[in-house]
Rosetta silent file (secondary structure, phi, psi, omega in degrees, C-alpha in Angstrom):
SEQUENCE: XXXXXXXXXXXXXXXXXXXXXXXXXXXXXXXXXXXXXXXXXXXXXXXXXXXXXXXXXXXXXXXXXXXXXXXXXXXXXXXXXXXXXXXXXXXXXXXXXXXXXXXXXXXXXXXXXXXXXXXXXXXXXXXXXXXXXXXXXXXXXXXXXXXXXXXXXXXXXXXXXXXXXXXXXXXXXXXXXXXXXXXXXXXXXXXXXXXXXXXXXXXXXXXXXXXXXXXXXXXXXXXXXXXXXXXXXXXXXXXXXXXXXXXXXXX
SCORE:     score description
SCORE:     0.000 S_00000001
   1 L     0.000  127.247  162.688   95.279  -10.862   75.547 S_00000001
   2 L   -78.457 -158.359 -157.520   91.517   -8.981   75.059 S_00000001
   3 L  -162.207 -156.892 -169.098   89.255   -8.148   77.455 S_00000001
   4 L  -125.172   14.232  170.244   85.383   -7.494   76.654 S_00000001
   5 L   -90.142  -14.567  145.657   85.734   -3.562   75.561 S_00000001
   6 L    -1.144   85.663  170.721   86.284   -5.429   72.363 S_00000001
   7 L   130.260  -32.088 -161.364   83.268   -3.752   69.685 S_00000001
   8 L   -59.532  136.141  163.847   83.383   -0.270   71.797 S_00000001
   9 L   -82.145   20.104 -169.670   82.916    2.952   69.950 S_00000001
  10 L   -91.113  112.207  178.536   85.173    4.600   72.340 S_00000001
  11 H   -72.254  -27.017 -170.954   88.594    5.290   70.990 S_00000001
  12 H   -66.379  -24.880 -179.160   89.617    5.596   74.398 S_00000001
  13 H   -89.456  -34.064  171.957   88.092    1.979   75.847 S_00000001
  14 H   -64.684  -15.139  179.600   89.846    0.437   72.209 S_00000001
  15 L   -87.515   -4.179  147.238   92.741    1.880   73.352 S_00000001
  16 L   -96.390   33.620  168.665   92.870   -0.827   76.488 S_00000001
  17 L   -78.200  -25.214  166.145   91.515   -3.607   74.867 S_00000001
  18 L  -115.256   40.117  129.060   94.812   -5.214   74.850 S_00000001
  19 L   -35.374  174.173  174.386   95.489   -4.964   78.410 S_00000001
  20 L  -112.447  -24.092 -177.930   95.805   -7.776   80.687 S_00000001
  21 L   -60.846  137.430  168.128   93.398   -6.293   82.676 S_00000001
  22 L   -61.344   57.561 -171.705   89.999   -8.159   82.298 S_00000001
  23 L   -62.830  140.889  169.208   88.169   -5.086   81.325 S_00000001
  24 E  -124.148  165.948 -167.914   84.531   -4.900   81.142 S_00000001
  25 E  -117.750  173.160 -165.884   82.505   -1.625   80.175 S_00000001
  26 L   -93.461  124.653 -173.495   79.852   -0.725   82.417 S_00000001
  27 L   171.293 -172.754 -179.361   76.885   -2.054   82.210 S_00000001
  28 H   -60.721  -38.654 -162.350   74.678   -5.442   83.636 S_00000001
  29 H   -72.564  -15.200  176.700   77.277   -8.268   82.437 S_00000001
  30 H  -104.436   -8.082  156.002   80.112   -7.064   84.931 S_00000001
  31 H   -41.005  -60.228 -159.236   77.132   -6.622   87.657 S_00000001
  32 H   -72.138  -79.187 -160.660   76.251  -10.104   87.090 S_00000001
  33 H   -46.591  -29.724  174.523   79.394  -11.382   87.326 S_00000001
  34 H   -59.837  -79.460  166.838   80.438   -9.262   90.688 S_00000001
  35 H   -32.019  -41.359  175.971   77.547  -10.821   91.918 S_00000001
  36 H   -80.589  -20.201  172.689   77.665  -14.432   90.629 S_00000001
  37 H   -97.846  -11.192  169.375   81.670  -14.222   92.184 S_00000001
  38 L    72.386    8.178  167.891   80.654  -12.414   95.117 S_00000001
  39 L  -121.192  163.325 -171.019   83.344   -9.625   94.641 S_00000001
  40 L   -36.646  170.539  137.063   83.637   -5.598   94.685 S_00000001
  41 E   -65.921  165.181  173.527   83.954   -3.627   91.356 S_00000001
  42 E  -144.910  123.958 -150.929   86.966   -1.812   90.636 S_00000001
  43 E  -138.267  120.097 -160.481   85.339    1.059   88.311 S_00000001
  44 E  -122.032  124.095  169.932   88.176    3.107   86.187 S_00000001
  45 E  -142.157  127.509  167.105   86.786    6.196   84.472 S_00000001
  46 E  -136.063  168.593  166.810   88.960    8.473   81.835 S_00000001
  47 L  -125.291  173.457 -161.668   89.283    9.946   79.114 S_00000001
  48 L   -77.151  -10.825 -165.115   91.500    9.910   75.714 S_00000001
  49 L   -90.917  -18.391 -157.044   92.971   13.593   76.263 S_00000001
  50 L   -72.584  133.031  162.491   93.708   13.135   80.311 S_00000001
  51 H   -49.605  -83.834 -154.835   97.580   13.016   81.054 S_00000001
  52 H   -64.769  -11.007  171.454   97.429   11.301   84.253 S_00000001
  53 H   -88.358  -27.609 -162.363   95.089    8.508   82.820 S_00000001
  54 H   -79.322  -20.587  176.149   97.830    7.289   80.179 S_00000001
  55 H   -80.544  -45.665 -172.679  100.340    7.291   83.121 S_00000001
  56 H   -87.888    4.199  177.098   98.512    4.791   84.909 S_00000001
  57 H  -104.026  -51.484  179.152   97.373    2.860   82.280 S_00000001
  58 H   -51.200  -39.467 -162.320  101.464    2.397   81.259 S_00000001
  59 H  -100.541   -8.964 -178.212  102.570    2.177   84.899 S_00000001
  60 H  -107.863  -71.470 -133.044   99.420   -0.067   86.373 S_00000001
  61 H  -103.190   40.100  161.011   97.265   -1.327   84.366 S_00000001
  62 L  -126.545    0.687  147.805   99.474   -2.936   81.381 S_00000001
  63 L   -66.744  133.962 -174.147  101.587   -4.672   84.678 S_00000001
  64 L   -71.200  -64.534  150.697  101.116   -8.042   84.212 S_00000001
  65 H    12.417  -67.092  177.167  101.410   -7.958   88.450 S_00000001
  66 H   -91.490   -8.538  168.069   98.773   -5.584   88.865 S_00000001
  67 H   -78.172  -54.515 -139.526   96.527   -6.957   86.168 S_00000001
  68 H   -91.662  -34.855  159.879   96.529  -10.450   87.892 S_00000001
  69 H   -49.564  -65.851 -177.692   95.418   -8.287   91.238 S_00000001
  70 H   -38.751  -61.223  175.562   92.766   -6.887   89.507 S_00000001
  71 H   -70.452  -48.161 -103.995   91.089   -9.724   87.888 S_00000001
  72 H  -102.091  -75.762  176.851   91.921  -12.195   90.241 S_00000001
  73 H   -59.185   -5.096 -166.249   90.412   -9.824   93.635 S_00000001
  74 L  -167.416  174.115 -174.813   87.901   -7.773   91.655 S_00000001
  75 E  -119.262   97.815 -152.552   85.699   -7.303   88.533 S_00000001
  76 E   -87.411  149.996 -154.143   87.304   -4.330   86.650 S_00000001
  77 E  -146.455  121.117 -179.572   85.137   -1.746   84.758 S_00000001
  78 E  -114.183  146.123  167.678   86.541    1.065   82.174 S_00000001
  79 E  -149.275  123.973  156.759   84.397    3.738   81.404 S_00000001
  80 E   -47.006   59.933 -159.609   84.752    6.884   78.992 S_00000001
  81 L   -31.272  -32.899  162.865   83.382    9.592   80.424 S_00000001
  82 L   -54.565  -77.240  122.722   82.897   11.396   77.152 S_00000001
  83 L    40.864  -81.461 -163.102   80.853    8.330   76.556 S_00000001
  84 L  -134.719   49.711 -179.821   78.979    8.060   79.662 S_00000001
  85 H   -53.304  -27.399  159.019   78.735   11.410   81.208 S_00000001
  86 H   -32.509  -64.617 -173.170   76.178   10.052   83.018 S_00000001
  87 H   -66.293  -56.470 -163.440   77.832    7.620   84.806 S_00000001
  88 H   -36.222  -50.815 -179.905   80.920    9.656   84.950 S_00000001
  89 H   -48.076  -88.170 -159.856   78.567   12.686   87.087 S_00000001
  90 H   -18.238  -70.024  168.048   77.349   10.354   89.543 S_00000001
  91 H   -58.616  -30.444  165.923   80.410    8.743   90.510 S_00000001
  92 H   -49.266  -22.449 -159.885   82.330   11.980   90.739 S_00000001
  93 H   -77.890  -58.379 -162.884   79.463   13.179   93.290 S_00000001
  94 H   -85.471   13.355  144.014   80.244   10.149   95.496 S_00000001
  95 H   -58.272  -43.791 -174.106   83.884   10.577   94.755 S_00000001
  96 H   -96.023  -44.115  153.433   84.137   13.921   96.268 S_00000001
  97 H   -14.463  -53.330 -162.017   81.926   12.672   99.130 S_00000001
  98 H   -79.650  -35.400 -165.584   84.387   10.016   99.809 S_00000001
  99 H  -118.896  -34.563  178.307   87.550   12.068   99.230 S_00000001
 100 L    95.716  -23.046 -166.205   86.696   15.643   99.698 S_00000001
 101 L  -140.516 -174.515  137.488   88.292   15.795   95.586 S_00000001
 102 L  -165.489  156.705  138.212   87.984   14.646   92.078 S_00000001
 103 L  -166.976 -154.894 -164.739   89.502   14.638   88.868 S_00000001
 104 L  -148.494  136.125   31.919   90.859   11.550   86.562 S_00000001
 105 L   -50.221  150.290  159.461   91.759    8.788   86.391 S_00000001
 106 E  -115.036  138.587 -171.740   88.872    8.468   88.837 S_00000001
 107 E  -137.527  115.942 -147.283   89.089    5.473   90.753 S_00000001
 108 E  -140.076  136.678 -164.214   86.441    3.890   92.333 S_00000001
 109 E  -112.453  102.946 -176.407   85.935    0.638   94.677 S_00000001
 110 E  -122.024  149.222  168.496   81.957   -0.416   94.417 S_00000001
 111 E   -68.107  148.428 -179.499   79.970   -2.973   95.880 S_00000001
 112 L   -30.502  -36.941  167.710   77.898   -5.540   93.556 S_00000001
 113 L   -92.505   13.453  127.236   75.695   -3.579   93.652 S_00000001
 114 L   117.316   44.796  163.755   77.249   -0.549   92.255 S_00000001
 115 E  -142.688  154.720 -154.239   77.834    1.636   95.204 S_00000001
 116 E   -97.525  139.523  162.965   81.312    3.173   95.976 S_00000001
 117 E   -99.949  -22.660 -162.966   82.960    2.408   99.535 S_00000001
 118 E  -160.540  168.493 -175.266   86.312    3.591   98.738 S_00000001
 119 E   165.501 -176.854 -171.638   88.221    5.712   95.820 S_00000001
 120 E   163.413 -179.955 -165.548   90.721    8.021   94.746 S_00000001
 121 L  -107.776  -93.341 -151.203   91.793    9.556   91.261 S_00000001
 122 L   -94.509  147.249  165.921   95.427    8.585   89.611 S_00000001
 123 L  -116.156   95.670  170.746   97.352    5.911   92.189 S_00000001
 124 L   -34.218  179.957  166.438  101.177    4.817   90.951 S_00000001
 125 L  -101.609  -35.267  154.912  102.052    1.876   91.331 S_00000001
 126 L  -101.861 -179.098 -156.167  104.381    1.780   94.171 S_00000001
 127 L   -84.692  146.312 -163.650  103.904    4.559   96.804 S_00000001
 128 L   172.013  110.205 -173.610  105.580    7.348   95.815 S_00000001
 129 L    79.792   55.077  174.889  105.413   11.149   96.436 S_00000001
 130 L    63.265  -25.864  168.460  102.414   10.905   99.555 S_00000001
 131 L   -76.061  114.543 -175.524  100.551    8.639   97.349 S_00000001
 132 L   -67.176  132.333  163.434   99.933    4.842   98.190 S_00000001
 133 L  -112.772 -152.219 -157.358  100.570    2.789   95.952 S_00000001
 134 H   -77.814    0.871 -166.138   97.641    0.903   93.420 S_00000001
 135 H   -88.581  -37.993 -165.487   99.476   -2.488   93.818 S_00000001
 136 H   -67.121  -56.938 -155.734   99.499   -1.602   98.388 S_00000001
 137 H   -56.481  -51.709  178.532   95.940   -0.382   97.242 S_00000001
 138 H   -63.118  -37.085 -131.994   94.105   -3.439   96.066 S_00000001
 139 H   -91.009  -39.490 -174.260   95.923   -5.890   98.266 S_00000001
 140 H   -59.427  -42.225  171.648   94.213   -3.434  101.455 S_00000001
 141 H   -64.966  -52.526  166.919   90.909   -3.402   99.707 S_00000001
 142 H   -25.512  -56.063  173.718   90.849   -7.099   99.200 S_00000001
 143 H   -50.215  -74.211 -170.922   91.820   -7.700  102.331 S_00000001
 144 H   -46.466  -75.991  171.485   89.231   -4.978  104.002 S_00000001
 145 H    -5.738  -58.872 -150.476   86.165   -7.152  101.874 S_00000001
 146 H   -90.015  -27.326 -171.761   87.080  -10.273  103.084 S_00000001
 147 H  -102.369   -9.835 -162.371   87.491   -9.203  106.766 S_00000001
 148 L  -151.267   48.235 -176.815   85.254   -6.021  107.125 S_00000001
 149 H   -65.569  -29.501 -177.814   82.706   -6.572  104.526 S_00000001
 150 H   -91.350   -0.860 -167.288   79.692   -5.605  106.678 S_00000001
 151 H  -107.434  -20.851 -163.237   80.995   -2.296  107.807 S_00000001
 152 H   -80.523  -49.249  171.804   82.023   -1.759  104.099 S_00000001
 153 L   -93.429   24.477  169.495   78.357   -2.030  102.664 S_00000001
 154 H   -89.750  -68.520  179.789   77.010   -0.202  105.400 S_00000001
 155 H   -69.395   13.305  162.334   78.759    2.870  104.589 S_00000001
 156 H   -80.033  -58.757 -158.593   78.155    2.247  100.918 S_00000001
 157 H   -90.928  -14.754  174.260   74.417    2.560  101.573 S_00000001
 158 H   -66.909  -50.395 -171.145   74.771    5.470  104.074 S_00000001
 159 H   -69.829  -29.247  172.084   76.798    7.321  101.308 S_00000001
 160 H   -67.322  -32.722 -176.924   74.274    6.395   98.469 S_00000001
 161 H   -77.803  -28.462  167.121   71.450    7.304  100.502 S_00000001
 162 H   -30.646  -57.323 -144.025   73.241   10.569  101.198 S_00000001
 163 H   -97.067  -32.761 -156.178   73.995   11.500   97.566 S_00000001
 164 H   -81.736  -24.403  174.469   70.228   10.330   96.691 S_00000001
 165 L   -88.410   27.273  176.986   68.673   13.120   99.394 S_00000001
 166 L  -108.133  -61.079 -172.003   71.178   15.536   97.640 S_00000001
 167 L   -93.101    2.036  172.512   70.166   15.020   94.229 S_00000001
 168 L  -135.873   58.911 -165.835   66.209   15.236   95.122 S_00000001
 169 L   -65.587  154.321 -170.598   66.152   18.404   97.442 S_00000001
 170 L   -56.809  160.135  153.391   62.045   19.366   98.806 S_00000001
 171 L   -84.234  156.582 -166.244   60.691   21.381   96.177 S_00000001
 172 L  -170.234  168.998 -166.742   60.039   25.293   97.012 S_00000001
 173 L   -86.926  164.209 -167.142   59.696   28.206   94.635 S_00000001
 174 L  -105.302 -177.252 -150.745   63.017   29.346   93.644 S_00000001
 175 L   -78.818  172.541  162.529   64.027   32.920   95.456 S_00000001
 176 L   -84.920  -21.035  143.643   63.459   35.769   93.537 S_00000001
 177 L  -110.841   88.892 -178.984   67.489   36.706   93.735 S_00000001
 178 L  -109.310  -79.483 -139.337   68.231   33.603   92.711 S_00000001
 179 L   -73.678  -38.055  174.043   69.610   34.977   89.442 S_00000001
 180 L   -67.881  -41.906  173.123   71.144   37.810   90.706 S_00000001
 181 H   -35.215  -72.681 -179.875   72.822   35.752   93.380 S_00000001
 182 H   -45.990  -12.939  177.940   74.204   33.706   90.800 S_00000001
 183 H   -96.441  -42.176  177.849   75.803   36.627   88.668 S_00000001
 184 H   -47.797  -44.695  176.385   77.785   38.021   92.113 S_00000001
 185 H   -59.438  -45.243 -173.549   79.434   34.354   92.143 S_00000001
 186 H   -57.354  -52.424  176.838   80.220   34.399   88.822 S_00000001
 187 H   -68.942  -17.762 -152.318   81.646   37.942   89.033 S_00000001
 188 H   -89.694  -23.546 -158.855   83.709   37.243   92.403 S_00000001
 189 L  -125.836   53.893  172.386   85.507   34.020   90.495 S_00000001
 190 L  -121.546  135.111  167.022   85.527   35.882   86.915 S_00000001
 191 L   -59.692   98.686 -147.057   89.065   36.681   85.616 S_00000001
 192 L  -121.241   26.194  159.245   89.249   40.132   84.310 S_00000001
 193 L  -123.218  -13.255 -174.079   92.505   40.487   82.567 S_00000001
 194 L  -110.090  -19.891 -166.824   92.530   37.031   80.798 S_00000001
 195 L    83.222  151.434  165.760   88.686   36.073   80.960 S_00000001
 196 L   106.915  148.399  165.465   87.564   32.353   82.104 S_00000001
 197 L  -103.568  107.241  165.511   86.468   31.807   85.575 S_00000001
 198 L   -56.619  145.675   43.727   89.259   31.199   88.470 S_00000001
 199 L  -114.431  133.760  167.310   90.876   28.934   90.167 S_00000001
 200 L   -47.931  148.935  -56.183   93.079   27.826   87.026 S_00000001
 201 L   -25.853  134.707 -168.976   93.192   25.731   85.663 S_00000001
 202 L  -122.438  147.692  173.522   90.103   26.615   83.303 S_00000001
 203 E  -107.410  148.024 -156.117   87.822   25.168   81.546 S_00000001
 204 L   -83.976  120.613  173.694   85.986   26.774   78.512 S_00000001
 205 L  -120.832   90.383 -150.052   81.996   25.807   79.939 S_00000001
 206 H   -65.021  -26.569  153.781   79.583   26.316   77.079 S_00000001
 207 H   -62.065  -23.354 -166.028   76.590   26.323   79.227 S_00000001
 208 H   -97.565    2.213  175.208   77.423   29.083   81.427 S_00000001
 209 H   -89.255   -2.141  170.668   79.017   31.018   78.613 S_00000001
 210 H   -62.790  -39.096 -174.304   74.994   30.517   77.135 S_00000001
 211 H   -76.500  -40.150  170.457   73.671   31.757   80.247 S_00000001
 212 H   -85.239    6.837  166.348   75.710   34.943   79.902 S_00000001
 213 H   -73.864  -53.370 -179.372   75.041   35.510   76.472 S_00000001
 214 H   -67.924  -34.062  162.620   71.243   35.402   77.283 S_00000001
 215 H   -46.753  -71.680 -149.681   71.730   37.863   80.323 S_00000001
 216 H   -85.245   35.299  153.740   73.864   39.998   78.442 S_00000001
 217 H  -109.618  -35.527  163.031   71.107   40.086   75.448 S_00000001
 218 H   -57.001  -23.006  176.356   68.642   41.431   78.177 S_00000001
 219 L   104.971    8.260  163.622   71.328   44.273   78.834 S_00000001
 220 L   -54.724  152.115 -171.065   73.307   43.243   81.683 S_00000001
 221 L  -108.769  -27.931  156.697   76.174   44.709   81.443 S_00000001
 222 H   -55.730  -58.007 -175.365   78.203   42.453   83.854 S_00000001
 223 H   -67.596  -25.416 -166.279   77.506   39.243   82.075 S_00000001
 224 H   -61.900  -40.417 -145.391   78.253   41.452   78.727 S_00000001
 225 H   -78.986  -49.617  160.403   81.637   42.128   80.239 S_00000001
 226 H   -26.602  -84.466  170.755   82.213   38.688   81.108 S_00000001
 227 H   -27.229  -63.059  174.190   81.553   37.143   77.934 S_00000001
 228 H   -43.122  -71.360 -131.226   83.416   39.452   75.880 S_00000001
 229 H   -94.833  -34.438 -178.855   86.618   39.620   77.599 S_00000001
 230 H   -68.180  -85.070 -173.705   86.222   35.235   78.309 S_00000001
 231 H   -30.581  -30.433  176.413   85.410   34.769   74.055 S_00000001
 232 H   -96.251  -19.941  150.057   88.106   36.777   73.456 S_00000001
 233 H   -82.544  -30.428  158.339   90.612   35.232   75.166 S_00000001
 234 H   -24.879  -68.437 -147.542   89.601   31.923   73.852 S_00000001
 235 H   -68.112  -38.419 -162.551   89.766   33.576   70.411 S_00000001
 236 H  -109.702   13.707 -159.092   93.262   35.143   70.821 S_00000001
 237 L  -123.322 -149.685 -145.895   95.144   33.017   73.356 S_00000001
 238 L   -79.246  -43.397  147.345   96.956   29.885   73.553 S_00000001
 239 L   -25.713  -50.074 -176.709   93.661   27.504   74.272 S_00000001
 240 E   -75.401  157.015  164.102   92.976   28.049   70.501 S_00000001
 241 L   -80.578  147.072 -172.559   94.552   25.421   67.959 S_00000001
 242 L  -103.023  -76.831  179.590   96.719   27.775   65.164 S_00000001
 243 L   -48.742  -72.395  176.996   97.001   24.482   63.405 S_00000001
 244 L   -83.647  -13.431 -179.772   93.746   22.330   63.575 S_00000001
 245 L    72.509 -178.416 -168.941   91.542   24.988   64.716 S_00000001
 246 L    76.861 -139.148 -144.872   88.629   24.139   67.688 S_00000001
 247 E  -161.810  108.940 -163.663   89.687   24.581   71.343 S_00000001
 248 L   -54.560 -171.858  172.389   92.009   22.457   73.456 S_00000001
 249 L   -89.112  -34.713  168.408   89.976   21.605   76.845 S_00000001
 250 E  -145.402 -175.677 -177.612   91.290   23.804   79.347 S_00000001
 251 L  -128.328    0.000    0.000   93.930   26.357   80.110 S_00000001
């Protein structure tokens, strides 16, 4: 069976085009339809390298079971984060709102109108290990829609308005140790026998290794120290490929 990720330049959204799930990529045509059906989104976001999305796409969402939940209760939406870093930011913001967490799968419950009420990252499919599972999970969001729909977009638009006074802060000059500030954090979370910024697992982050290149071209000597000792484990440790060369994503 296809779905409408059909045409996508994504290897990762071609790799669930033959799901059962009705997938739609993100954009106006699965708006309009949440809207012309009057039900929630169910907004999926991964990527092709993540573990924990390929487990749920084998244990969820290629069940026939949990496919027929999906379309049937909801309008389901894959997105590629590599892709659509946009979208991918946003919803992580009101993910960690919601939850307190992120990472991916990220899994997100939104009103027609594209704000998240409910979420979580990878769910099995039956509960298992503290985790609910995503088949218990739909049938309680369905349910919660149909019976508690007005308390549902209320705290939709509380949390949007939330995220939107977040993301537009007053304007003010910025401090004058603003920059220094920003090198003590940096130093307090910097590893200094392996390089890489703690808590592990880490990821290699090419702006902020930019920002300490340009510090440490000015002569700091902290950001030099950084750099060095981060580039070089990159260069010598396990992160690099010996075979294909580049740089897995994290370590």
């Amino acid at each position: 069976m296809g779905n409408h990720l059909w045409g996508s330049l994504s290897p990762y959204l071609r790799h669930h085009t033959e799901d059962p799930v009705d997938w739609y990529p993100f954009g106006e045509e699965a708006f309009q339809k949440a809207r012309a059906e009057d039900k929630p989104l169910f907004l999926s976001v991964g990527y092709h390298a993540c573990h924990w999305c390929h487990v749920m796409h084998r244990e969820s969402f290629q069940d026939p079971e949990v496919a027929d939940l999906l379309n049937r209760h909801f309008v389901p939406v894959k997105v590629d984060r590599e892709e659509r870093p946009d979208v991918d930011a946003a919803y992580m913001r009101a993910l960690v709102s919601l939850t307190g967490q992120g990472g991916w799968p990220m899994s997100l419950f939104l009103t027609p109108e594209g704000k998240p009420f409910f979420g979580g990252t990878y769910f099995p499919k039956e509960d298992r290990g503290g985790l609910p599972g995503f088949r218990r999970v739909l049938l309680a969001v369905a349910e919660a829609w149909r019976a508690e729909r007005e308390g549902l977009e209320r705290e939709a638009e509380r949390l949007a308005q939330a995220l939107w006074r977040s993301l537009t802060p007053p304007p003010g000059p910025i401090p004058e140790d603003a920059e220094e500030r920003a090198l003590e954090a940096l130093w307090r979370g910097f590893d200094p026998e392996w390089g890489g910024f703690l808590p592990a697992p880490k990821f290699p982050q090419g702006p902020l290794l930019l920002y300490l290149l340009a510090l440490a071209w000015r002569g700091e000597g902290r950001a030099r120290e950084m750099l060095r000792r981060t580039l070089r484990g990159m260069a010598l440790g396990g992160i690099y490929d010996q075979v294909g060369g580049g740089f897995h994503r994290y370590a």
